[in-house]
DSSP file (Angstrom, degrees, kcal/mol; ACC not computed):
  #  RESIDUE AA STRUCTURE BP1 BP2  ACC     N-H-->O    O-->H-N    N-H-->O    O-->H-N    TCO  KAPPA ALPHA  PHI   PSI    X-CA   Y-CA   Z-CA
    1    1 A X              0   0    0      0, 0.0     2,-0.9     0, 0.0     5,-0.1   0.000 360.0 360.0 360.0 132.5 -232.2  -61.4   38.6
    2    2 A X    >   -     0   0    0      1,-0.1     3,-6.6     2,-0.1     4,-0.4  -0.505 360.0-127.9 -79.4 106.2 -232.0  -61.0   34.5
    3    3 A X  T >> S+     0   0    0     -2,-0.9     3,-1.4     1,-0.3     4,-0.6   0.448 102.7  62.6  -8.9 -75.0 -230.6  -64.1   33.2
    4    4 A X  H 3> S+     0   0    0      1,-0.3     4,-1.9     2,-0.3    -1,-0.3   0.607 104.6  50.4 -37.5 -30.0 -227.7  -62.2   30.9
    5    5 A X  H <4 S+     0   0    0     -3,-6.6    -1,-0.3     1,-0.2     4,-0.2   0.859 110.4  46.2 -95.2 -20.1 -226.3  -60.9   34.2
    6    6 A X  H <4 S+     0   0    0     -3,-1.4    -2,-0.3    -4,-0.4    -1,-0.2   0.671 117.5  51.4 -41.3 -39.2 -226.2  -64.6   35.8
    7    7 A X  H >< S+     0   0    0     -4,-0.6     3,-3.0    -5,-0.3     4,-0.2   0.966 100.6  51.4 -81.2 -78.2 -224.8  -65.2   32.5
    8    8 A X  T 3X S+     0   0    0     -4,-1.9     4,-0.7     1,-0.3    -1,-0.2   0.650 109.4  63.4 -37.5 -30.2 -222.0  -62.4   32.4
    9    9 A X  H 3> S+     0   0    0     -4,-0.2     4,-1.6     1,-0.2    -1,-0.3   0.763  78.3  76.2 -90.2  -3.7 -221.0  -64.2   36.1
   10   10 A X  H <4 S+     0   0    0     -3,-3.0    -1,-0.2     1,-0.2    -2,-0.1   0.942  92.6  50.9 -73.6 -36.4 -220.1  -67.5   35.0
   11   11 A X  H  4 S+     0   0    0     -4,-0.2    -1,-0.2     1,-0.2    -2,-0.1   0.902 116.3  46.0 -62.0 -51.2 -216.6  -66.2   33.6
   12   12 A X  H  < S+     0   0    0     -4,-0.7     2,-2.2    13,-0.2    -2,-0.2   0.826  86.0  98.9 -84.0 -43.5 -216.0  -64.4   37.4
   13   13 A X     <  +     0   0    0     -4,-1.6     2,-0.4    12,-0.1    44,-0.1  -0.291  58.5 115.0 -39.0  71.4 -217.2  -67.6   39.5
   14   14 A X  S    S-     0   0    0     -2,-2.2    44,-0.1    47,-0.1    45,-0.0  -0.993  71.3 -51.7-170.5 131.1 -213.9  -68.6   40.2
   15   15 A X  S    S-     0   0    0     -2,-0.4    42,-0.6    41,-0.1     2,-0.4   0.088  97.4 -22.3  52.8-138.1 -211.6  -69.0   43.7
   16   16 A X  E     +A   56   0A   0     40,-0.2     2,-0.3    -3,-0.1    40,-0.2  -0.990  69.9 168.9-127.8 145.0 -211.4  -66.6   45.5
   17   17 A X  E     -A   55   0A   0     38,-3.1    38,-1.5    -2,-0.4     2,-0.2  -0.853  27.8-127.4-148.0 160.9 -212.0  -63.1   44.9
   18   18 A X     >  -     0   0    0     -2,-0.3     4,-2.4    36,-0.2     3,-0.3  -0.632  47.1 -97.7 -88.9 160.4 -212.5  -59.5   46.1
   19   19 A X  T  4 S+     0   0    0     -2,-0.2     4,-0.5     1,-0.2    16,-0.1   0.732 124.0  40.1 -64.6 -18.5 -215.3  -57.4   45.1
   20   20 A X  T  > S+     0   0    0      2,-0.2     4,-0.8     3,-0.1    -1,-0.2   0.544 117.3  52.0 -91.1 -18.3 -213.6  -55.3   42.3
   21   21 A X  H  > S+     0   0    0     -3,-0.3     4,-5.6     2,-0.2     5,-0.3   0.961 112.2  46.9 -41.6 -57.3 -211.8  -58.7   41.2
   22   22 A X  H  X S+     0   0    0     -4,-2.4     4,-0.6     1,-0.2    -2,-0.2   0.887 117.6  39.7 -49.9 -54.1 -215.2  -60.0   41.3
   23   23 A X  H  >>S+     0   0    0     -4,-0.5     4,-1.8    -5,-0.2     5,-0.7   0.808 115.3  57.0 -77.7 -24.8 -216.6  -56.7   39.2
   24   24 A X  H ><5S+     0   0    0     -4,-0.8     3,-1.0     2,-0.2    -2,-0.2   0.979 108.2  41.1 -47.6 -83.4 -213.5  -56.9   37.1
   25   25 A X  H 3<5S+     0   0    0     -4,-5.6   -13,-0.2     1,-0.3    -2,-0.2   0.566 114.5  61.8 -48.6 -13.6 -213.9  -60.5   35.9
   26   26 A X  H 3<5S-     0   0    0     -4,-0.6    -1,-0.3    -5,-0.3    -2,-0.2   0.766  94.3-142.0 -85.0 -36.3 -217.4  -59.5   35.6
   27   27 A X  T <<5 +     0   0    0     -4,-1.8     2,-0.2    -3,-1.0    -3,-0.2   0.964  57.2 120.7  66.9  81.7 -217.1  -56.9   33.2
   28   28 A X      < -     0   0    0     -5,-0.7    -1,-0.3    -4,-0.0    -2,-0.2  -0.791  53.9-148.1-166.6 147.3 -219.6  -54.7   34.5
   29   29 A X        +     0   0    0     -2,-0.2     2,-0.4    -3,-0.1    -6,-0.1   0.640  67.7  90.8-109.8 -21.6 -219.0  -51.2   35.7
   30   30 A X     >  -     0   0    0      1,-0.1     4,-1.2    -7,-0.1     5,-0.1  -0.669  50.8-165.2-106.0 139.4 -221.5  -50.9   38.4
   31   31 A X  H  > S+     0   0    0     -2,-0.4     4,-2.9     2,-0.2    -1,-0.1   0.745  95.2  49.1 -46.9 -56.4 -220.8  -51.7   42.1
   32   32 A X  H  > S+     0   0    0      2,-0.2     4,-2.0     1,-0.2     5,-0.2   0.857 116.1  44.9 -81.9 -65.0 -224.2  -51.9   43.3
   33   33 A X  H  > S+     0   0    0      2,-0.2     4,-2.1     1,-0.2    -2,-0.2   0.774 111.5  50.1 -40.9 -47.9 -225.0  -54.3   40.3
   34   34 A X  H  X S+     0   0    0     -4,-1.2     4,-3.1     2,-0.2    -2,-0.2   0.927 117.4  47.5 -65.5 -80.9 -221.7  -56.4   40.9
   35   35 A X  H  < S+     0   0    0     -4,-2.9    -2,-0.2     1,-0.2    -3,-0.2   0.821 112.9  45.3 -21.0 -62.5 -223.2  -56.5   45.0
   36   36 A X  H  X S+     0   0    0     -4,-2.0     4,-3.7     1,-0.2    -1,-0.2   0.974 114.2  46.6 -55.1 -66.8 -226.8  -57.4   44.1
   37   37 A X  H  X S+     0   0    0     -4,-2.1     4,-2.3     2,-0.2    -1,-0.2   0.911 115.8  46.6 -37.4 -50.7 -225.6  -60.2   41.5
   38   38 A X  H  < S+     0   0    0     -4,-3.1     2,-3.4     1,-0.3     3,-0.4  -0.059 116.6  49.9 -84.2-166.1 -222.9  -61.7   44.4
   39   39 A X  H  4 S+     0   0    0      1,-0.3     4,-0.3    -2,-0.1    -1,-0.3  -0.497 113.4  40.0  81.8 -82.3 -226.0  -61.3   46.8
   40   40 A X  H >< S+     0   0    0     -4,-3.7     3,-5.4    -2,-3.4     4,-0.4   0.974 118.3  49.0 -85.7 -80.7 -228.7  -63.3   44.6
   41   41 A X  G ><>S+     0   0    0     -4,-2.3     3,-2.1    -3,-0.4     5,-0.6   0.713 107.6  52.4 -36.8 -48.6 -226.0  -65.9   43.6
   42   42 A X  G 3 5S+     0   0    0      1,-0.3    -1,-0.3     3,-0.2    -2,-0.2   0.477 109.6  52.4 -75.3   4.4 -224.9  -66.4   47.5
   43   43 A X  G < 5S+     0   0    0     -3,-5.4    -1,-0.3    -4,-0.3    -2,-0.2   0.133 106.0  59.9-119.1  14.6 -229.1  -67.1   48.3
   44   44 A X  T < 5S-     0   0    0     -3,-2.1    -2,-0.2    -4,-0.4    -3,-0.1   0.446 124.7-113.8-106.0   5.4 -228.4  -69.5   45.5
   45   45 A X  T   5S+     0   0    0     -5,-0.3     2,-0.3     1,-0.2    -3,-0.2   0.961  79.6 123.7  38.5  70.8 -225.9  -71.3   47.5
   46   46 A X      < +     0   0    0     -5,-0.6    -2,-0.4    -6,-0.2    -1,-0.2  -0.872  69.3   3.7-132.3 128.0 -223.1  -70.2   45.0
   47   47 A X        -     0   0    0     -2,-0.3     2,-0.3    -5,-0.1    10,-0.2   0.058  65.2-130.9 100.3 140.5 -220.7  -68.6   46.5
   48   48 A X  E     -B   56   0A   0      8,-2.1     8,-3.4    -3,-0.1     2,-0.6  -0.956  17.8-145.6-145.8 144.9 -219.8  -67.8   50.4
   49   49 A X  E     -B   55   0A   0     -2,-0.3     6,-0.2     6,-0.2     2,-0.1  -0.919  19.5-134.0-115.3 154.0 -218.9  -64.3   51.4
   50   50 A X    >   -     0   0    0      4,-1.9     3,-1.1    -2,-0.6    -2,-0.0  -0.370  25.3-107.9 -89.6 161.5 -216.3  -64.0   54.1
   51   51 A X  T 3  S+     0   0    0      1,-0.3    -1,-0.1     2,-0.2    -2,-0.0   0.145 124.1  54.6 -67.1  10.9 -216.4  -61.9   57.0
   52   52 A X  T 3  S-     0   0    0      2,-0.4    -1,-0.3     0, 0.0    -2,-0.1   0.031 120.2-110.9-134.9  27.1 -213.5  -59.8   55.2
   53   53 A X  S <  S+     0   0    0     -3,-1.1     2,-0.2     1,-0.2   -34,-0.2   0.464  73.1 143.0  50.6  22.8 -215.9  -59.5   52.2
   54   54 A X        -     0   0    0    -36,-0.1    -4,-1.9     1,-0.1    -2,-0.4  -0.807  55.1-128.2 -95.6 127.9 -213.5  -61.9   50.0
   55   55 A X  E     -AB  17  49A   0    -38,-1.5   -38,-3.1    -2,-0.2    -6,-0.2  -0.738  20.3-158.6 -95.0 139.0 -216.0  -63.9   47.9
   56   56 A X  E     +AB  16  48A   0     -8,-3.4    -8,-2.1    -2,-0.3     2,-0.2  -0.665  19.6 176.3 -95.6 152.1 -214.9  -67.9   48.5
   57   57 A X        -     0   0    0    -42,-0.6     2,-0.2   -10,-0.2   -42,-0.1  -0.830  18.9-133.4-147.2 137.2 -216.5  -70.3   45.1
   58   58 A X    >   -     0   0    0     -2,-0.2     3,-2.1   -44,-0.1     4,-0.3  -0.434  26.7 -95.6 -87.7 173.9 -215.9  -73.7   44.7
   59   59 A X  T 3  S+     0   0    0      1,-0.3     3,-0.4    -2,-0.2     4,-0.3   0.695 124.8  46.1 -71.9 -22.7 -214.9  -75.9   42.0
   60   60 A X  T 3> S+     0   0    0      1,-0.2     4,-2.1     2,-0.1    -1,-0.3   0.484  87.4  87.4 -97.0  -8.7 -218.6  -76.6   41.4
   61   61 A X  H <> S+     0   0    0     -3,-2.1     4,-1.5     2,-0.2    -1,-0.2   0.686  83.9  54.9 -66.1 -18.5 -220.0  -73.1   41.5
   62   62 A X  H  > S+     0   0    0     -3,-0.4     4,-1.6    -4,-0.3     5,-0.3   0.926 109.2  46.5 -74.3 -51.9 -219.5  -72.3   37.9
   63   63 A X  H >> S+     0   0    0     -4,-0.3     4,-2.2     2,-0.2     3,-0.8   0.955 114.2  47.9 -50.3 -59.3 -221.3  -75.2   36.8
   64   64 A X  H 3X S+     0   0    0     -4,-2.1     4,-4.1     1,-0.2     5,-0.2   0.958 110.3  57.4 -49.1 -53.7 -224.2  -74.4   39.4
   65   65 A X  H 3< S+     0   0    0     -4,-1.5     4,-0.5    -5,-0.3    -1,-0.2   0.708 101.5  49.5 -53.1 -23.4 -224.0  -70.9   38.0
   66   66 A X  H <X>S+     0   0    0     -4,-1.6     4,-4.2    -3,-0.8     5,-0.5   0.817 110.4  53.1 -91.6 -62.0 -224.7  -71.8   34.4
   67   67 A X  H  X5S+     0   0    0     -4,-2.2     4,-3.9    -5,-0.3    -2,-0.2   0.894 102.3  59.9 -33.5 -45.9 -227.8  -73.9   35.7
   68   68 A X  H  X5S+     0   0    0     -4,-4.1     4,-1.3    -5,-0.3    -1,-0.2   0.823 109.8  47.9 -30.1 -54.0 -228.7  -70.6   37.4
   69   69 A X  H  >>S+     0   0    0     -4,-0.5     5,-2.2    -3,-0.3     4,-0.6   0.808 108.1  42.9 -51.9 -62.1 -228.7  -69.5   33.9
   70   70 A X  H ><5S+     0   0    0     -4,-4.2     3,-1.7     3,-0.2    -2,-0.2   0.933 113.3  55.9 -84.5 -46.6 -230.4  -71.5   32.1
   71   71 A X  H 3<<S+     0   0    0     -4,-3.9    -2,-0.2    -5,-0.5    -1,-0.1   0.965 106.1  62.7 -37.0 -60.7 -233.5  -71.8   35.3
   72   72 A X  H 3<5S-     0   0    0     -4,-1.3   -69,-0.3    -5,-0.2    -1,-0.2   0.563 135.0 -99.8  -8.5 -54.8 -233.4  -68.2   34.7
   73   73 A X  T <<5 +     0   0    0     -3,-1.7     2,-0.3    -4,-0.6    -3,-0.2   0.639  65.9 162.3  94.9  38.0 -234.5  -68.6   31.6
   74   74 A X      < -     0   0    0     -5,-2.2    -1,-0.4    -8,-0.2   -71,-0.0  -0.826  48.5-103.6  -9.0  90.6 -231.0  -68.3   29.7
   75   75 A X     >  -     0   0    0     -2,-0.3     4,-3.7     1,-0.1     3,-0.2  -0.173  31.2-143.6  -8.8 101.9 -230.5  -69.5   25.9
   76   76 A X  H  > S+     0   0    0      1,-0.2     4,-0.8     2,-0.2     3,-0.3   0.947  96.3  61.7 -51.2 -57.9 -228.6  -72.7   26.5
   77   77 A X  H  > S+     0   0    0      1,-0.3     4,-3.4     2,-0.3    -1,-0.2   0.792 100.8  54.0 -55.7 -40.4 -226.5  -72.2   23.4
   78   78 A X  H  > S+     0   0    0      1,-0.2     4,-2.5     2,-0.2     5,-0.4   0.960 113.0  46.3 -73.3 -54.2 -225.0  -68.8   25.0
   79   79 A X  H  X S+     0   0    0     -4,-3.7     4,-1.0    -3,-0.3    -2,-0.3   0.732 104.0  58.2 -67.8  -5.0 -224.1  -70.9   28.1
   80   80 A X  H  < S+     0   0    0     -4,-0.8    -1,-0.2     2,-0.2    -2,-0.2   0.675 111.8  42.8 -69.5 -47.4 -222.6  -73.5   26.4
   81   81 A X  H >X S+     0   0    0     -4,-3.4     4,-3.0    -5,-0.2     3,-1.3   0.846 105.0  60.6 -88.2  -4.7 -220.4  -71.0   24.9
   82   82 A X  H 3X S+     0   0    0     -4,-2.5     4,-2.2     1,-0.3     2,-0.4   0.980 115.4  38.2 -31.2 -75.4 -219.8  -69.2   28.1
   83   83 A X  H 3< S+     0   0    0     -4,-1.0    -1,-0.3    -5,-0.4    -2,-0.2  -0.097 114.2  54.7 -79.3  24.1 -218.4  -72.4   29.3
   84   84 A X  H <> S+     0   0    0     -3,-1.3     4,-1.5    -2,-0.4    -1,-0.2   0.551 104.4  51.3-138.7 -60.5 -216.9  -73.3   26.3
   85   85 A X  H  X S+     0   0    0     -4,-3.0     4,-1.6    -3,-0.2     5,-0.3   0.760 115.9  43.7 -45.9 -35.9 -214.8  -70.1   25.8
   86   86 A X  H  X S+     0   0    0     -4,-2.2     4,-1.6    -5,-0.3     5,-0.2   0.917 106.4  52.5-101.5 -18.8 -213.4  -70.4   29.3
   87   87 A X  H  > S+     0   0    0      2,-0.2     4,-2.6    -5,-0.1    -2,-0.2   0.897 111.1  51.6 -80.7  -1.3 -212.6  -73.7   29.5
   88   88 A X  H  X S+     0   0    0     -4,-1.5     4,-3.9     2,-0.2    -2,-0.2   0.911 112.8  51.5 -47.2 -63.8 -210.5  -73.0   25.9
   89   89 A X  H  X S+     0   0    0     -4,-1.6     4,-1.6     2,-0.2    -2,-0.2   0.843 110.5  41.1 -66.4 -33.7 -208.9  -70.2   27.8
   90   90 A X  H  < S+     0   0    0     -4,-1.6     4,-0.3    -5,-0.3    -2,-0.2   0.993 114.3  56.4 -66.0 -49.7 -207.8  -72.3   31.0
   91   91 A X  H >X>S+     0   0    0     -4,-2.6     3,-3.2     2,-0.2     5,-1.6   0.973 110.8  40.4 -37.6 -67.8 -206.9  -74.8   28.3
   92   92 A X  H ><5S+     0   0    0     -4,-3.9     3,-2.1     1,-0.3    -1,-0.2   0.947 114.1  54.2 -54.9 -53.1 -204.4  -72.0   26.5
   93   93 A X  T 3<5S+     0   0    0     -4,-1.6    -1,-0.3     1,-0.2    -2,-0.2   0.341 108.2  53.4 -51.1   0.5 -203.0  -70.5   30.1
   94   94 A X  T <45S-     0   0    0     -3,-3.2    -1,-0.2    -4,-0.3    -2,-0.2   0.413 111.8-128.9-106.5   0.5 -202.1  -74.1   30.8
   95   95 A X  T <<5 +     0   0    0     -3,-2.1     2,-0.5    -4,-0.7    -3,-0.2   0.728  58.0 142.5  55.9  35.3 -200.2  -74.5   27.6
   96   96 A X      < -     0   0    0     -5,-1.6    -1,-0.2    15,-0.0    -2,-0.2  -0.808  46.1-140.0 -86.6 163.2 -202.0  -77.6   26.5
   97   97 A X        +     0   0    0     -2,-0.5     2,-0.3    15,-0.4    -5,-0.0  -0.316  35.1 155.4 -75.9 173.4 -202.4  -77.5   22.8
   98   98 A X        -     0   0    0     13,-0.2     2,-0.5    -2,-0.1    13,-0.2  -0.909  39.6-129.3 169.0 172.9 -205.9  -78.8   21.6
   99   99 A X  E     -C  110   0B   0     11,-1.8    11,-0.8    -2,-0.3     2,-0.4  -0.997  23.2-160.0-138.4 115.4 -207.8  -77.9   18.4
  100  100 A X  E     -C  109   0B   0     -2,-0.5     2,-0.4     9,-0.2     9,-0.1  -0.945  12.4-179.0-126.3 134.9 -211.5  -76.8   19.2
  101  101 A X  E     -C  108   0B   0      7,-1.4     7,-1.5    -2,-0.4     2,-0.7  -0.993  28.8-135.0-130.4 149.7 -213.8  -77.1   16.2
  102  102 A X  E     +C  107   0B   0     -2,-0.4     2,-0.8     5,-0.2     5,-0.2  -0.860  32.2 169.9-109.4  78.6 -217.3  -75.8   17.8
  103  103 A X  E >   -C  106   0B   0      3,-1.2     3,-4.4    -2,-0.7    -2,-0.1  -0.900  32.0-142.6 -84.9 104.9 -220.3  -77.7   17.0
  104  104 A X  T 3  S+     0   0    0     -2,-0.8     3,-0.4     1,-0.3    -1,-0.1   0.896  98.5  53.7 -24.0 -69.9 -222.9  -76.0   19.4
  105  105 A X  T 3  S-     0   0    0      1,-0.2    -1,-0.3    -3,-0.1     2,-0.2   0.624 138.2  -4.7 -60.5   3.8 -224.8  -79.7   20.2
  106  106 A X  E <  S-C  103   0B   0     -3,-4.4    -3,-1.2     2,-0.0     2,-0.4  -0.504  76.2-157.8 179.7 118.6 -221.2  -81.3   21.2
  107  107 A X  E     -C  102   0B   0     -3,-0.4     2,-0.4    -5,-0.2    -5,-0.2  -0.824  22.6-133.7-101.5 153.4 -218.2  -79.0   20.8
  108  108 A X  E     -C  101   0B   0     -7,-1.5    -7,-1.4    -2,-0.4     2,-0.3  -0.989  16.6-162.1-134.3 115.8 -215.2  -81.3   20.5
  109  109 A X  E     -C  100   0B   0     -2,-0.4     2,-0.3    -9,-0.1    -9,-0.2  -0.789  16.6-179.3 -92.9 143.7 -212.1  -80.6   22.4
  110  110 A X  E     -C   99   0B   0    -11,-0.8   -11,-1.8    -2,-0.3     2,-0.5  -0.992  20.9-129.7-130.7 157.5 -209.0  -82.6   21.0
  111  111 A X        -     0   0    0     -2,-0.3     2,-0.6   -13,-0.2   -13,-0.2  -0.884  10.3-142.6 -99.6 118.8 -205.2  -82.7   22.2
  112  112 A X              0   0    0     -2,-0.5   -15,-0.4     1,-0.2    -1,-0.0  -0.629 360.0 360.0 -80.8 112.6 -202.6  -82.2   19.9
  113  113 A X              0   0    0     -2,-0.6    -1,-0.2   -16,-0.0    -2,-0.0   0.649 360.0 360.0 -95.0 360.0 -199.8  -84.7   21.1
């Protein structure tokens, strides 16, 4: 599997999901592509798919999924901001405030009280 599309999944690794959720969150147009990926990840032990085809992930599967990445042969720095841009965005949907000033080798989250 080409590291960028392991990459492209980290954002979609999340809950529980359907297979067009899945391809949704994925940002990817193709079915077959979306399949293969959920497929290779679930022989990665990330992921389960259910017998009603709703893919289960667990809180640790993103994290696993970025490792994925980077075996893969991934450019840490892009998965560092992978994971850096969504936990910013959980941060903002959760209404905390914070101030993120982005040094690749240790990005620094702080909370505005």
């Amino acid at each position: 599997m080409h590291p960028d599309l392991i990459l492209k999944a980290i954002p979609a690794v999340s809950g529980k999901n359907t297979l067009s959720q899945f391809t949704f969150m994925f940002d990817i147009r193709s079915l077959d592509v979306a399949k293969d990926l959920l497929n290779f990840l679930v022989l990665n032990s990330i992921g389960i798919i259910s017998p009603d085809n709703t893919i289960l992930f667990s809180e640790v599967d993103r994290m696993k999924t970025a490792i994925l990445a980077l075996r893969s042969g991934c450019d840490i720095e892009r998965i560092a901001k992978a994971l850096e841009s969504f936990a910013s965005g959980n941060m903002k949907e959760l209404g905390i405030k914070f101030k993120q000033t982005s040094h690749l080798q240790s990005p620094d989250f702080r909370l505005i009280l």
